[in-house]
VMD Tcl script that builds the backbone (N, CA, C; Angstrom):
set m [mol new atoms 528]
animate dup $m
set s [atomselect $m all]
$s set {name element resname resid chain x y z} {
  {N N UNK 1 A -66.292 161.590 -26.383}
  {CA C UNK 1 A -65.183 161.328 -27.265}
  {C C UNK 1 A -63.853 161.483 -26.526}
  {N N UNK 2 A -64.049 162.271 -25.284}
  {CA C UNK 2 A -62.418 162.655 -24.991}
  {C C UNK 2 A -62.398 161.177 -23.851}
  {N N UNK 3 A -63.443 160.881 -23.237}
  {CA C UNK 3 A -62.999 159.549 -22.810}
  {C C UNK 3 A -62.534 158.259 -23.409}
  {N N UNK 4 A -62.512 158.530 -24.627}
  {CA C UNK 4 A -62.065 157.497 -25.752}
  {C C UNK 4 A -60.699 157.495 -26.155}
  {N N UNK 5 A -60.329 158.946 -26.482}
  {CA C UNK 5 A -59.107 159.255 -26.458}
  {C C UNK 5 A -57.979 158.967 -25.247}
  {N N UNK 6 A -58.896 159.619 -23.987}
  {CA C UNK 6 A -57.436 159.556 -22.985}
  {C C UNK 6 A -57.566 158.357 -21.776}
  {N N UNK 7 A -58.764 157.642 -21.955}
  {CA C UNK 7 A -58.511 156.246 -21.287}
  {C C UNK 7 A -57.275 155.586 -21.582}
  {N N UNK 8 A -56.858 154.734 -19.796}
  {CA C UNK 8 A -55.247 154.078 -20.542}
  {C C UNK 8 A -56.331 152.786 -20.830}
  {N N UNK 9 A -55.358 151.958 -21.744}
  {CA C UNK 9 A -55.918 150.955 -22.381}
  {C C UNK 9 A -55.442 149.542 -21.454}
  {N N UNK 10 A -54.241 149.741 -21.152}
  {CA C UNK 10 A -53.245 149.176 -20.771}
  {C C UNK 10 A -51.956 148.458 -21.510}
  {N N UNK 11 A -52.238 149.384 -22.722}
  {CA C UNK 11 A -51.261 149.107 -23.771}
  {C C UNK 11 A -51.009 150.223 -24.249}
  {N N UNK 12 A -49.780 150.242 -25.210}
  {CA C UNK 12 A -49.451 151.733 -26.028}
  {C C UNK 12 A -50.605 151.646 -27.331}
  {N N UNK 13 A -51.144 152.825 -27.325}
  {CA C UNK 13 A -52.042 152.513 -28.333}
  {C C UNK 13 A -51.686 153.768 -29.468}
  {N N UNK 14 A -51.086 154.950 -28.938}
  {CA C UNK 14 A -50.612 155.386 -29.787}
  {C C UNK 14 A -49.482 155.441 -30.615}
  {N N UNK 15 A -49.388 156.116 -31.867}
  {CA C UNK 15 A -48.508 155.744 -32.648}
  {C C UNK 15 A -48.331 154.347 -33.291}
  {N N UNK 16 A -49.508 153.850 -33.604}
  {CA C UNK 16 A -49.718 152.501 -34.247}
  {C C UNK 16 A -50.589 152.596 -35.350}
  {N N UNK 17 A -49.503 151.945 -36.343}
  {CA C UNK 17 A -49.746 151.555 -37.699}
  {C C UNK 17 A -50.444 150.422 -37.668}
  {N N UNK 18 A -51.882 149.725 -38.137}
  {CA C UNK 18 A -52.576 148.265 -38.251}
  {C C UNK 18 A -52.690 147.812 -39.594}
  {N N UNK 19 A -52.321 147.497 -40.165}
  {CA C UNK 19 A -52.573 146.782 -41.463}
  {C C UNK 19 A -53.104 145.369 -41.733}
  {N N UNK 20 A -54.287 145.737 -42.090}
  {CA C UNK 20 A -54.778 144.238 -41.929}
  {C C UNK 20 A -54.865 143.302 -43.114}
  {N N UNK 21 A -53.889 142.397 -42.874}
  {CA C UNK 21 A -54.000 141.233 -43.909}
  {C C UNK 21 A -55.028 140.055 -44.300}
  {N N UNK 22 A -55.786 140.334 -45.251}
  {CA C UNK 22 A -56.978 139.406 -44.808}
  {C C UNK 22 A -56.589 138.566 -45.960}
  {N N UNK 23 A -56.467 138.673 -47.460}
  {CA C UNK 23 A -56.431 137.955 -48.365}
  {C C UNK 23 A -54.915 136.741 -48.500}
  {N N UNK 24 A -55.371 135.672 -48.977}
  {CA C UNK 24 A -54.034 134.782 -48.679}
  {C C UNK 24 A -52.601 135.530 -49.480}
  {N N UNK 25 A -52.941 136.295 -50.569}
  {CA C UNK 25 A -51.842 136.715 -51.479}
  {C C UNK 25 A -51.435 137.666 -50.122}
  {N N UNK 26 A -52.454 138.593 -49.393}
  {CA C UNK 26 A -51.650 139.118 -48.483}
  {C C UNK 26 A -50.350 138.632 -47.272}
  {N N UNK 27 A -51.223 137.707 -46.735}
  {CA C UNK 27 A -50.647 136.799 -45.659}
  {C C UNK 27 A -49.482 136.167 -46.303}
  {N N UNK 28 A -49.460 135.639 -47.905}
  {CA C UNK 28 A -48.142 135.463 -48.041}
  {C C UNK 28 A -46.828 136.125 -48.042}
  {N N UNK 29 A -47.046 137.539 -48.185}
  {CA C UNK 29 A -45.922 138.487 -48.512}
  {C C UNK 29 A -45.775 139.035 -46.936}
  {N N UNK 30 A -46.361 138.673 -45.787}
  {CA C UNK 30 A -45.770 138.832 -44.505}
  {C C UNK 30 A -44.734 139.282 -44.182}
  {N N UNK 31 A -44.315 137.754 -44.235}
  {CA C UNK 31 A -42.783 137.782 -43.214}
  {C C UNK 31 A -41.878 139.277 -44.005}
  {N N UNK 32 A -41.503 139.566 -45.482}
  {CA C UNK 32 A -40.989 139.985 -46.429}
  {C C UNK 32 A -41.467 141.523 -45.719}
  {N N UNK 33 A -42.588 142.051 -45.796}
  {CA C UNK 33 A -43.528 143.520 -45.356}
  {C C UNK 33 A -43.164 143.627 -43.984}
  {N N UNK 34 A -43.129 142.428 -43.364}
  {CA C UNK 34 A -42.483 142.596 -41.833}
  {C C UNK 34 A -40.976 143.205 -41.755}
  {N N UNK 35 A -40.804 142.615 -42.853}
  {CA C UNK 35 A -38.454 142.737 -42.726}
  {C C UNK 35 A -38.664 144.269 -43.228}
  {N N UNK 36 A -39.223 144.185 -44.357}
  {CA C UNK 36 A -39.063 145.804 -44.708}
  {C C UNK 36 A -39.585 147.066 -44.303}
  {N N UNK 37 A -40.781 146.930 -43.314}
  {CA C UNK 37 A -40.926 147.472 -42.292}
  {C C UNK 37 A -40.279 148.223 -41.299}
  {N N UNK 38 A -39.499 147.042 -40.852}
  {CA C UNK 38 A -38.770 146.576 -39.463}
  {C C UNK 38 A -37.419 147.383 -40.072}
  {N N UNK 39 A -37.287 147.163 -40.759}
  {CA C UNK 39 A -36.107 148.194 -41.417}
  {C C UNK 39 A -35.760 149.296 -41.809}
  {N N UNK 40 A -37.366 150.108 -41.476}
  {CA C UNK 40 A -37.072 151.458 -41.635}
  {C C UNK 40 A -36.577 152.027 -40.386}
  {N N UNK 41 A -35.724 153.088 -40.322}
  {CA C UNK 41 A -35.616 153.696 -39.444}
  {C C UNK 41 A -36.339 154.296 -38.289}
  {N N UNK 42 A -37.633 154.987 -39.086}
  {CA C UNK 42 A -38.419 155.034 -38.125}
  {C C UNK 42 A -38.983 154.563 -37.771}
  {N N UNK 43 A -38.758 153.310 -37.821}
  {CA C UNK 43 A -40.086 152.295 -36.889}
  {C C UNK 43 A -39.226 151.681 -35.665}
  {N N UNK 44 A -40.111 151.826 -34.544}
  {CA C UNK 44 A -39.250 151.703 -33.868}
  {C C UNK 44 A -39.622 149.567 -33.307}
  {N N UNK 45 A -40.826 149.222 -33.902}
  {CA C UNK 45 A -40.941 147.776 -33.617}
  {C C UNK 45 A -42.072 147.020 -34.510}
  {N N UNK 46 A -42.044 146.251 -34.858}
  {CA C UNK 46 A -43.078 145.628 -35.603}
  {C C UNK 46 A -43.602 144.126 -34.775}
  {N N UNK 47 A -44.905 143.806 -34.936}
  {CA C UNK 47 A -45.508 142.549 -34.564}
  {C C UNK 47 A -47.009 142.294 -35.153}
  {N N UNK 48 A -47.567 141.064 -34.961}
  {CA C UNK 48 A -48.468 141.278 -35.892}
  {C C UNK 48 A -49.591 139.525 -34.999}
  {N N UNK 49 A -50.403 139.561 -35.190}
  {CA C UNK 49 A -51.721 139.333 -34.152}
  {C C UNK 49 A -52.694 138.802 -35.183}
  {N N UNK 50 A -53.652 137.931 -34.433}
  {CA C UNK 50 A -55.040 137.510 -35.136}
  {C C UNK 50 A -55.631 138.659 -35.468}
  {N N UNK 51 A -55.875 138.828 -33.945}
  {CA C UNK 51 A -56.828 139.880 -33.369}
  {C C UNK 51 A -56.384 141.226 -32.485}
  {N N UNK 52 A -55.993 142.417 -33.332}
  {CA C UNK 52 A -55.656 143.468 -32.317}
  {C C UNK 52 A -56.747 144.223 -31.456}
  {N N UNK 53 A -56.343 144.736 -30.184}
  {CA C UNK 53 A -56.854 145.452 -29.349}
  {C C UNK 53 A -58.462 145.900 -29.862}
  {N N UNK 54 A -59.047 145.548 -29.537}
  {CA C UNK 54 A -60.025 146.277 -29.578}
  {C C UNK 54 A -61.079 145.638 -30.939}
  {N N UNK 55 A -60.795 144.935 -31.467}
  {CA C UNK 55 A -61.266 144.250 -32.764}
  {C C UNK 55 A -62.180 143.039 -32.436}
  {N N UNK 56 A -63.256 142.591 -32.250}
  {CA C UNK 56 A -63.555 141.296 -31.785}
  {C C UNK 56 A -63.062 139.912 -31.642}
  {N N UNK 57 A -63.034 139.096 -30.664}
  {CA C UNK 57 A -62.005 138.123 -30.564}
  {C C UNK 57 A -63.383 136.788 -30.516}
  {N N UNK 58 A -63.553 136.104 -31.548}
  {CA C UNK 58 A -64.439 134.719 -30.971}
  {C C UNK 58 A -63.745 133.968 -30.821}
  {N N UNK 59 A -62.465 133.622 -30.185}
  {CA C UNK 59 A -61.716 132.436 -30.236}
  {C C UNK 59 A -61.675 131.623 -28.529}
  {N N UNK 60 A -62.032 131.146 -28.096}
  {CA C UNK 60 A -61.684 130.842 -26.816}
  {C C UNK 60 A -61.438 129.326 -26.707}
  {N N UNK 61 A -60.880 129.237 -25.631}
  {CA C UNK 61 A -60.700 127.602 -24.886}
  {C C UNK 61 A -60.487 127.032 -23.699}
  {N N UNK 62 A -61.573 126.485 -23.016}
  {CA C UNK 62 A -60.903 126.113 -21.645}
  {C C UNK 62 A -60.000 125.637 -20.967}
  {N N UNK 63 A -59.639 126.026 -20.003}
  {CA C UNK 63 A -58.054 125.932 -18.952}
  {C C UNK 63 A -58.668 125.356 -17.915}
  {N N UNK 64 A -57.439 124.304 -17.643}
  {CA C UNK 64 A -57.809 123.591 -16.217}
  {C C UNK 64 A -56.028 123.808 -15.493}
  {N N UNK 65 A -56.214 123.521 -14.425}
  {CA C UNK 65 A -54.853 123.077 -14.265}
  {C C UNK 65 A -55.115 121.962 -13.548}
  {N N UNK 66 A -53.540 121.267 -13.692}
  {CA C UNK 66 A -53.273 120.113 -13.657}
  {C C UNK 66 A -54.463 119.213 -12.504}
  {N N UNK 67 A -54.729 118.076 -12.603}
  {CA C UNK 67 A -55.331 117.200 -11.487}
  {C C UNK 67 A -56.776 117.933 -11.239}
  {N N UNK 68 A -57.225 118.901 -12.291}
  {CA C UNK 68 A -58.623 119.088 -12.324}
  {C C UNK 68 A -59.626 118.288 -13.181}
  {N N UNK 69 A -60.514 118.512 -13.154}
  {CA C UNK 69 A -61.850 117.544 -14.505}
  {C C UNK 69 A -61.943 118.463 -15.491}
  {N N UNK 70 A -62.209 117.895 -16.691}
  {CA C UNK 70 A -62.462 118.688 -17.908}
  {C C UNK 70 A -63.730 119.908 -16.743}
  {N N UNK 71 A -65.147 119.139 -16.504}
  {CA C UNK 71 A -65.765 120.039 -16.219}
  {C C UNK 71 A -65.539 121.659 -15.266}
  {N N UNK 72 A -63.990 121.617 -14.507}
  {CA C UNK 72 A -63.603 122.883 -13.997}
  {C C UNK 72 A -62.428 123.707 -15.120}
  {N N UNK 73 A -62.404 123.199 -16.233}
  {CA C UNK 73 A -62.070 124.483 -17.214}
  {C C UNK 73 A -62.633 125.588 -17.504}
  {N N UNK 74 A -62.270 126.807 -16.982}
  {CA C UNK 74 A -62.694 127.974 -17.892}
  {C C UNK 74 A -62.592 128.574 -18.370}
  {N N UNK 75 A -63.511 128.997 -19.671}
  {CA C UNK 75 A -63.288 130.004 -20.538}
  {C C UNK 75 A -61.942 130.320 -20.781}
  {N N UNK 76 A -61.569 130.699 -21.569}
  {CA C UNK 76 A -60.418 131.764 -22.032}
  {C C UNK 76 A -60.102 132.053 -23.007}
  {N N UNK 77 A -60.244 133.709 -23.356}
  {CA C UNK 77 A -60.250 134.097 -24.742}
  {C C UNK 77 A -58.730 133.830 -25.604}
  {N N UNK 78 A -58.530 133.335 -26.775}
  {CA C UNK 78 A -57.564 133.201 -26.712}
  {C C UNK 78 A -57.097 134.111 -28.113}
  {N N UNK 79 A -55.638 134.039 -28.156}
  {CA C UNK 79 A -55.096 135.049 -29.489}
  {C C UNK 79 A -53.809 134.815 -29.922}
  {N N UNK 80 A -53.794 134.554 -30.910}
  {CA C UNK 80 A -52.376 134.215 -31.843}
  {C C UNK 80 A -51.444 135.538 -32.523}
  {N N UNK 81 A -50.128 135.261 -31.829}
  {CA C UNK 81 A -48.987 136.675 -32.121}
  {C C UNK 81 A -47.733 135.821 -32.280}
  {N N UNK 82 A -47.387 137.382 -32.855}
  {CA C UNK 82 A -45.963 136.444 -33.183}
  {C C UNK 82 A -44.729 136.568 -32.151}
  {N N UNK 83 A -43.615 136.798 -32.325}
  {CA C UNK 83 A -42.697 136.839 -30.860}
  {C C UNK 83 A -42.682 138.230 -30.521}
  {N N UNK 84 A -43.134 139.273 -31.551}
  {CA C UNK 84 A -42.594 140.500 -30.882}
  {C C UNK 84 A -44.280 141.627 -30.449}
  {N N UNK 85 A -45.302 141.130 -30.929}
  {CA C UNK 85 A -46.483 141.605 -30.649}
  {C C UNK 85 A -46.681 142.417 -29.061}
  {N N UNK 86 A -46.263 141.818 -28.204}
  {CA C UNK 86 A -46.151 142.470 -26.696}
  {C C UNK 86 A -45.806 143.732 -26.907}
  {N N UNK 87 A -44.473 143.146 -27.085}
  {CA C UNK 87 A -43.056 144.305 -26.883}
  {C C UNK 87 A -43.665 145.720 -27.918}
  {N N UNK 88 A -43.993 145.183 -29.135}
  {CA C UNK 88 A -44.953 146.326 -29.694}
  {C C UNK 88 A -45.919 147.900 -29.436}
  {N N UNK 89 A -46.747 146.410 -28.104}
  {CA C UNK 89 A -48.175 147.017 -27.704}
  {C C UNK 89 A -47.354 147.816 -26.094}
  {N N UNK 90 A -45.828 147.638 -25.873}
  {CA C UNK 90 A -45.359 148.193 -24.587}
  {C C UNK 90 A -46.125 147.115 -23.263}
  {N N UNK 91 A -46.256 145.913 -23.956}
  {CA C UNK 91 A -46.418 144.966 -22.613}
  {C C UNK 91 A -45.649 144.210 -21.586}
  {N N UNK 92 A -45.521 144.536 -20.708}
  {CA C UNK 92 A -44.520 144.261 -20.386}
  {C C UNK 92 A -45.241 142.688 -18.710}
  {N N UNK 93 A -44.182 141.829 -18.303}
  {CA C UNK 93 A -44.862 140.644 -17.688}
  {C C UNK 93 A -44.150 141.065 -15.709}
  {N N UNK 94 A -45.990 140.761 -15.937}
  {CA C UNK 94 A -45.606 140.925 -14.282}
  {C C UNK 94 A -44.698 139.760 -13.698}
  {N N UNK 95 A -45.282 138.708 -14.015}
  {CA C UNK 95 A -44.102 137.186 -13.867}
  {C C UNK 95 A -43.617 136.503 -14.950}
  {N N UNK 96 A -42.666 136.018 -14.733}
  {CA C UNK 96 A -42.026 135.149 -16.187}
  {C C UNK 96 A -41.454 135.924 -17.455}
  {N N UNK 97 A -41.911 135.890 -18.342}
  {CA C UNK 97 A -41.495 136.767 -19.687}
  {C C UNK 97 A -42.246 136.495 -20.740}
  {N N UNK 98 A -42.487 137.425 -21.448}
  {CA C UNK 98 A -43.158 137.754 -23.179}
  {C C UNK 98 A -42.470 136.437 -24.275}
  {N N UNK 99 A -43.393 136.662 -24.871}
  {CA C UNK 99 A -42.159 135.850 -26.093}
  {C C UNK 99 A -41.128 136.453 -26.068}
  {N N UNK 100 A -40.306 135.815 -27.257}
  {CA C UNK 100 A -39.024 136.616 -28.001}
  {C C UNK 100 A -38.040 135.816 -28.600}
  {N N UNK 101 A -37.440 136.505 -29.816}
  {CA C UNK 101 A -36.944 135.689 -30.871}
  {C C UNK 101 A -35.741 134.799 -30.206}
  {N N UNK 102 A -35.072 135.222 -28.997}
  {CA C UNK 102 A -33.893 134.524 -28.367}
  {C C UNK 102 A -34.941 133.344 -27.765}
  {N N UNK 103 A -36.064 132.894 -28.067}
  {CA C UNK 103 A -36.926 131.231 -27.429}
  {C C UNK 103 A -37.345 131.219 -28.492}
  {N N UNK 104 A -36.576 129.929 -29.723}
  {CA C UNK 104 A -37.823 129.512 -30.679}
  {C C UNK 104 A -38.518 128.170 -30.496}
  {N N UNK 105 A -38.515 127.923 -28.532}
  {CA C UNK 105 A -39.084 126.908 -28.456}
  {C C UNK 105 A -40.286 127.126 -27.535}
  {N N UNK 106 A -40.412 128.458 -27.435}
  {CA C UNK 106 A -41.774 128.979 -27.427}
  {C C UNK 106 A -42.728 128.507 -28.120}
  {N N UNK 107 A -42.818 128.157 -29.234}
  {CA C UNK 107 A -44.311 127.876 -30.530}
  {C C UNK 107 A -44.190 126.096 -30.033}
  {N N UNK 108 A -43.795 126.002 -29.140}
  {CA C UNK 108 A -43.975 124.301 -28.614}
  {C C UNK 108 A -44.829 124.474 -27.336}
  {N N UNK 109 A -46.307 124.939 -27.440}
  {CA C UNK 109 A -47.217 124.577 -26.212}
  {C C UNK 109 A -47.082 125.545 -25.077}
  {N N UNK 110 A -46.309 126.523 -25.377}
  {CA C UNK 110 A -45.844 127.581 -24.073}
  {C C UNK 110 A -47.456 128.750 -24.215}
  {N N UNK 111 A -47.987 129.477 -23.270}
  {CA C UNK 111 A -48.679 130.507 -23.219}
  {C C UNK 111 A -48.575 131.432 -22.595}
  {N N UNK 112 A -49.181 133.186 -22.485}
  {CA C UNK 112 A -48.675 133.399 -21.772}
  {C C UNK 112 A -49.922 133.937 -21.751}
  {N N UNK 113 A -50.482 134.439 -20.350}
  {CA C UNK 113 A -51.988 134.636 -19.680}
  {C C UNK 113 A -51.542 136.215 -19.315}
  {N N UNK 114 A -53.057 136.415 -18.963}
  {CA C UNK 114 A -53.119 137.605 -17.749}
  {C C UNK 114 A -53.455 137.583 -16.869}
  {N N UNK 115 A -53.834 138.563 -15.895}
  {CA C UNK 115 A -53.770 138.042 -14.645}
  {C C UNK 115 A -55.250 137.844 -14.462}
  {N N UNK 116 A -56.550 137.907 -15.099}
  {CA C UNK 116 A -57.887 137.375 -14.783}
  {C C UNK 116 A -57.722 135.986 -14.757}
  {N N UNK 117 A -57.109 135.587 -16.379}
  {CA C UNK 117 A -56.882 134.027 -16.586}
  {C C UNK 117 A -56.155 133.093 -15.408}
  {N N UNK 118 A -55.585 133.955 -14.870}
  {CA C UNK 118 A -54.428 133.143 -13.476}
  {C C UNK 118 A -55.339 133.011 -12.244}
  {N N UNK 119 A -56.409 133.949 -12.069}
  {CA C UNK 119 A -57.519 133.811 -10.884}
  {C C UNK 119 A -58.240 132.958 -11.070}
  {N N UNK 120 A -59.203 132.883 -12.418}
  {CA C UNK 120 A -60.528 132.161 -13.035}
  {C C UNK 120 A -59.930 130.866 -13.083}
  {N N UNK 121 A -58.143 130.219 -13.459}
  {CA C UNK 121 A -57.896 128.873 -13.521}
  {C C UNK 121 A -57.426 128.472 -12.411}
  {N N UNK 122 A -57.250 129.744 -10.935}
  {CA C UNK 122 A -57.040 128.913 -9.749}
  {C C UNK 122 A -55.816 129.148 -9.172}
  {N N UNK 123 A -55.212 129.809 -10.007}
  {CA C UNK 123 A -53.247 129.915 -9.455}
  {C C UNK 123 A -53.625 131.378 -7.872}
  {N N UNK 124 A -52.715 130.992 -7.076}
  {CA C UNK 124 A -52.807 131.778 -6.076}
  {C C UNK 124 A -52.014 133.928 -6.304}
  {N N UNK 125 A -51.220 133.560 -7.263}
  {CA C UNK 125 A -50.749 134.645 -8.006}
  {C C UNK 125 A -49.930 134.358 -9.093}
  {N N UNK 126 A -49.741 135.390 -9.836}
  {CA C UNK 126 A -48.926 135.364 -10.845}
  {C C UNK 126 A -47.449 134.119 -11.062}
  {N N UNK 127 A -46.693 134.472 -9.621}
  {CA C UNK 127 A -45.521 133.535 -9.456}
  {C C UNK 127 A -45.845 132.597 -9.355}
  {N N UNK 128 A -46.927 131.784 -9.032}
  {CA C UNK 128 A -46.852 130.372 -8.703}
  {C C UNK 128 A -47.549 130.130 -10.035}
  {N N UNK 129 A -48.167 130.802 -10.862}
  {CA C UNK 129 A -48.557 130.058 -12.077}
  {C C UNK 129 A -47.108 129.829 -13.414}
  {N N UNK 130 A -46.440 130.359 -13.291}
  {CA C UNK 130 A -44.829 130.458 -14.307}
  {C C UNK 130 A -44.392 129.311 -14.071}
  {N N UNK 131 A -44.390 128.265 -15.297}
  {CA C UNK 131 A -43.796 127.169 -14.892}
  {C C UNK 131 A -45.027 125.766 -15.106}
  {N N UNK 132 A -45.920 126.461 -14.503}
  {CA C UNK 132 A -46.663 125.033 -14.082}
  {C C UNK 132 A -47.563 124.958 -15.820}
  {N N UNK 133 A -48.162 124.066 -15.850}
  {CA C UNK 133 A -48.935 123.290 -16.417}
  {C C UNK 133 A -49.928 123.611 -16.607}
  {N N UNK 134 A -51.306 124.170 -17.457}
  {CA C UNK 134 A -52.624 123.825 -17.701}
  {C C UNK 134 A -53.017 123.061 -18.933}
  {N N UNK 135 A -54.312 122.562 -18.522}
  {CA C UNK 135 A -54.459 121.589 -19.468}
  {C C UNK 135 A -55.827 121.984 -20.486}
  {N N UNK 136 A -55.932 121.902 -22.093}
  {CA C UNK 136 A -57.044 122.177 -22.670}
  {C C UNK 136 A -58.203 120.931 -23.166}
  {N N UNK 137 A -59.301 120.138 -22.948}
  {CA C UNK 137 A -59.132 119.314 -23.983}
  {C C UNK 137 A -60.470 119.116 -25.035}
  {N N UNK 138 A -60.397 118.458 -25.754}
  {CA C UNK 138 A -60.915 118.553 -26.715}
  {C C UNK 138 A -61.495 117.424 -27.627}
  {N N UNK 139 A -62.063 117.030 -27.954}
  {CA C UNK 139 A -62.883 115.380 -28.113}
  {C C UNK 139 A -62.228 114.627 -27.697}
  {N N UNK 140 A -62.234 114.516 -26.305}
  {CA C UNK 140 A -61.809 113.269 -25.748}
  {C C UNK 140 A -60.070 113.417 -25.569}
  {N N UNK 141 A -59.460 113.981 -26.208}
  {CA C UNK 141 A -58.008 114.437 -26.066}
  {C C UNK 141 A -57.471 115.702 -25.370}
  {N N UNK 142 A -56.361 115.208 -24.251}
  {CA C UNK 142 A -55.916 116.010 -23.160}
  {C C UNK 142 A -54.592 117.078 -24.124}
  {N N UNK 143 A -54.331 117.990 -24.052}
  {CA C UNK 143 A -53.076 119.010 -24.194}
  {C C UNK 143 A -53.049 119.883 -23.258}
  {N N UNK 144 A -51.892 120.056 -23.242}
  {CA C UNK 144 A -50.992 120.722 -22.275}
  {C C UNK 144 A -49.887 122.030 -22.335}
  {N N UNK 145 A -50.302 123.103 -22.283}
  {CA C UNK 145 A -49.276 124.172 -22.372}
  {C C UNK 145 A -48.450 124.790 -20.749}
  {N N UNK 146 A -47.115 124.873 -21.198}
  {CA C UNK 146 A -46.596 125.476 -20.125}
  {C C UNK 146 A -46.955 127.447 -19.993}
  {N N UNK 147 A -47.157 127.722 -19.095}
  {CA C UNK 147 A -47.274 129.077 -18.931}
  {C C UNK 147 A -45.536 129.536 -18.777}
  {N N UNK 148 A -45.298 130.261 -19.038}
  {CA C UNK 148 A -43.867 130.709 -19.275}
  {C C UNK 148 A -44.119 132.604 -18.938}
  {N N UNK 149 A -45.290 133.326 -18.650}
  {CA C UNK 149 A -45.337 134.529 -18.164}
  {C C UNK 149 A -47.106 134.821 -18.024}
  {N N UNK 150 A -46.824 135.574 -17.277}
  {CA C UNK 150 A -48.332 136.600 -16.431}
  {C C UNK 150 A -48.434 137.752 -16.950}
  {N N UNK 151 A -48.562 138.594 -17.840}
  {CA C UNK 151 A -49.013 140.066 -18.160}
  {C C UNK 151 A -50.369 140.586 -17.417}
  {N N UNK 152 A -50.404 141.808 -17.250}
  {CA C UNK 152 A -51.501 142.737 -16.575}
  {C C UNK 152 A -52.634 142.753 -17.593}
  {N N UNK 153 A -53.612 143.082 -16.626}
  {CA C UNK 153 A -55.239 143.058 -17.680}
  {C C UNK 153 A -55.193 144.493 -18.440}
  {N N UNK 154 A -55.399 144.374 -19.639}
  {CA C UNK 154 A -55.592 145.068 -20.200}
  {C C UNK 154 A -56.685 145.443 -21.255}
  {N N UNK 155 A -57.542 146.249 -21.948}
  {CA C UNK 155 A -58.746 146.260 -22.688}
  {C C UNK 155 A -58.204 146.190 -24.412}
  {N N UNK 156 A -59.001 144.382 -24.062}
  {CA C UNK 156 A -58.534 144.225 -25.608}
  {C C UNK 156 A -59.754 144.043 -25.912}
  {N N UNK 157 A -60.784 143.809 -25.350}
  {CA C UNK 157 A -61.879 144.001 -26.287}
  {C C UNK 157 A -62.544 145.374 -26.409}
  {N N UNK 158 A -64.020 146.119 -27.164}
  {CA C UNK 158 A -63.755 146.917 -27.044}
  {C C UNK 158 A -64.743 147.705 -25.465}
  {N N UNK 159 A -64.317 149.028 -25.243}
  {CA C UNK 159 A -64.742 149.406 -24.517}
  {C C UNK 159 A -66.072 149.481 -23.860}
  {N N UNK 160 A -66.959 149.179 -24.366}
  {CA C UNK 160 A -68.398 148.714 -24.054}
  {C C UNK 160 A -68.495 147.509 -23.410}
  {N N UNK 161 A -67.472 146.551 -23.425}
  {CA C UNK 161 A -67.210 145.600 -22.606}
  {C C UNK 161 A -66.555 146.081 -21.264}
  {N N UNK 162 A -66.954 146.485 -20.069}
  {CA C UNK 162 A -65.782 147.035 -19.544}
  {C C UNK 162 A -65.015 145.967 -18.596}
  {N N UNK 163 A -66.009 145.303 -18.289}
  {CA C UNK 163 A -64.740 143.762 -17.291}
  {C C UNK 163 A -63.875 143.465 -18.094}
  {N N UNK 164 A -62.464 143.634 -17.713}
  {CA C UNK 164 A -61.345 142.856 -18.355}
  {C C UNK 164 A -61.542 141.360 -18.234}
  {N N UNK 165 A -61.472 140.541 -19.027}
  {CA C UNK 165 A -61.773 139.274 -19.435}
  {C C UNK 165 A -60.435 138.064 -19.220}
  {N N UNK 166 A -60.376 137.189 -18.998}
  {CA C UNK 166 A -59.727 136.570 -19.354}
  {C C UNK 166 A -58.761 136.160 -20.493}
  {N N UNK 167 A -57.702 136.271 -20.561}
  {CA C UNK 167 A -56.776 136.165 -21.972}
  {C C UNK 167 A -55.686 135.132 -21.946}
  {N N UNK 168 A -54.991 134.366 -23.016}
  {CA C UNK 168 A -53.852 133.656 -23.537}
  {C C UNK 168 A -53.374 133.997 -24.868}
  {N N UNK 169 A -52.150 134.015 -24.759}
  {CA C UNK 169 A -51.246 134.342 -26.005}
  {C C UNK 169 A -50.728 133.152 -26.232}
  {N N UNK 170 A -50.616 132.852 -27.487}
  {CA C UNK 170 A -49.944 131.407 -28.286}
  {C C UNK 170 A -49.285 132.372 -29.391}
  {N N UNK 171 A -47.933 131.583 -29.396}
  {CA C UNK 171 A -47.355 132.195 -30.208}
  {C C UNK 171 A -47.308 131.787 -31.770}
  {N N UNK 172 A -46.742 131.838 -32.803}
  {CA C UNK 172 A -46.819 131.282 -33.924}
  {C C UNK 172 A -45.257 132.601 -34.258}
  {N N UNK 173 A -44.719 132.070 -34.954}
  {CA C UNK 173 A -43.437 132.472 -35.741}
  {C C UNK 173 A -43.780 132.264 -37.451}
  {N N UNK 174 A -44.731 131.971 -37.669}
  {CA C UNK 174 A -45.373 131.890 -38.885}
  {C C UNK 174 A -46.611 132.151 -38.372}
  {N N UNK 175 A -47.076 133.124 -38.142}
  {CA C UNK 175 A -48.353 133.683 -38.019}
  {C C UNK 175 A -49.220 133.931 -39.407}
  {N N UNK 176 A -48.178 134.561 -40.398}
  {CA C UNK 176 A -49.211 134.375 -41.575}
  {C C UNK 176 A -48.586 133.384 -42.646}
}
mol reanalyze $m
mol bondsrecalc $m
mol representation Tube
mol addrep $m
């Protein structure tokens, strides 16, 4: 048990409130529970996620970068947050930058990886992936997100998994 407790995660894990919104009446009163939240004094940040730390994630999608074949995409788990979810969890980007409410042209195709996802799709490090291009596709149709930052591996699935995995963040500003 005490290895449960004082493992780093690679996120702040303490002092976190999770409230999970599952029902649509929930998800509608969001944004509203977010403001009034966010407005107490003592809070010092709010953000809010598909899938938090440690919760099971089935979502994935393959990454190529540019001038590869569908068949060299791999894997990548993926997870929907809103602009301030990082900054929340104390994540901070080895290259490029996190979301954040000063880019609301972030929720236009931008992602932001970690650093397994930057090895497994081929980038030589962190810096040379900021900027460039990977591609997802999907019956027969090509898309394209810019990477705009690199964050460190961290254990978001749970600990019985212990390889850090591959990850992407997509943002949504209407998450619920």
């Amino acid at each position: 048990m005490n290895y449960m407790r004082s493992k780093d995660l690679g996120f702040a894990k303490d002092q976190q409130i999770i409230i999970p919104l599952r029902s649509n009446s929930a998800k509608n009163i969001y944004g509203s529970l977010k403001s009034d939240i966010k407005n107490n004094p003592q809070v010092i940040q709010t953000g809010a996620t598909l899938y938090y730390p440690g919760i099971m994630n089935p979502s994935d999608m393959g990454l190529r970068q540019e001038g590869q074949s569908a068949e060299a995409a791999k894997l990548v788990h993926t997870n929907v947050v809103d602009e301030s979810l990082l900054q929340t969890l104390g994540i901070k980007p080895l290259a490029g930058r996190i979301f954040s409410e000063q880019f609301p042209a972030d929720t236009n195709n931008r992602i932001i990886v970690n650093e397994e996802a930057i090895k497994q799709i081929g980038f030589k490090s962190p810096q040379q992936a900021i900027g460039n291009k990977v591609y997802f596709d999907w019956r027969g149709q090509s898309f394209n997100y810019t990477i705009i930052g690199v964050i460190k591996d961290f254990h978001f699935q749970d600990l019985h998994n212990s390889a850090c995995k591959s990850l992407q963040y997509f943002i949504s500003f209407e998450i619920y």
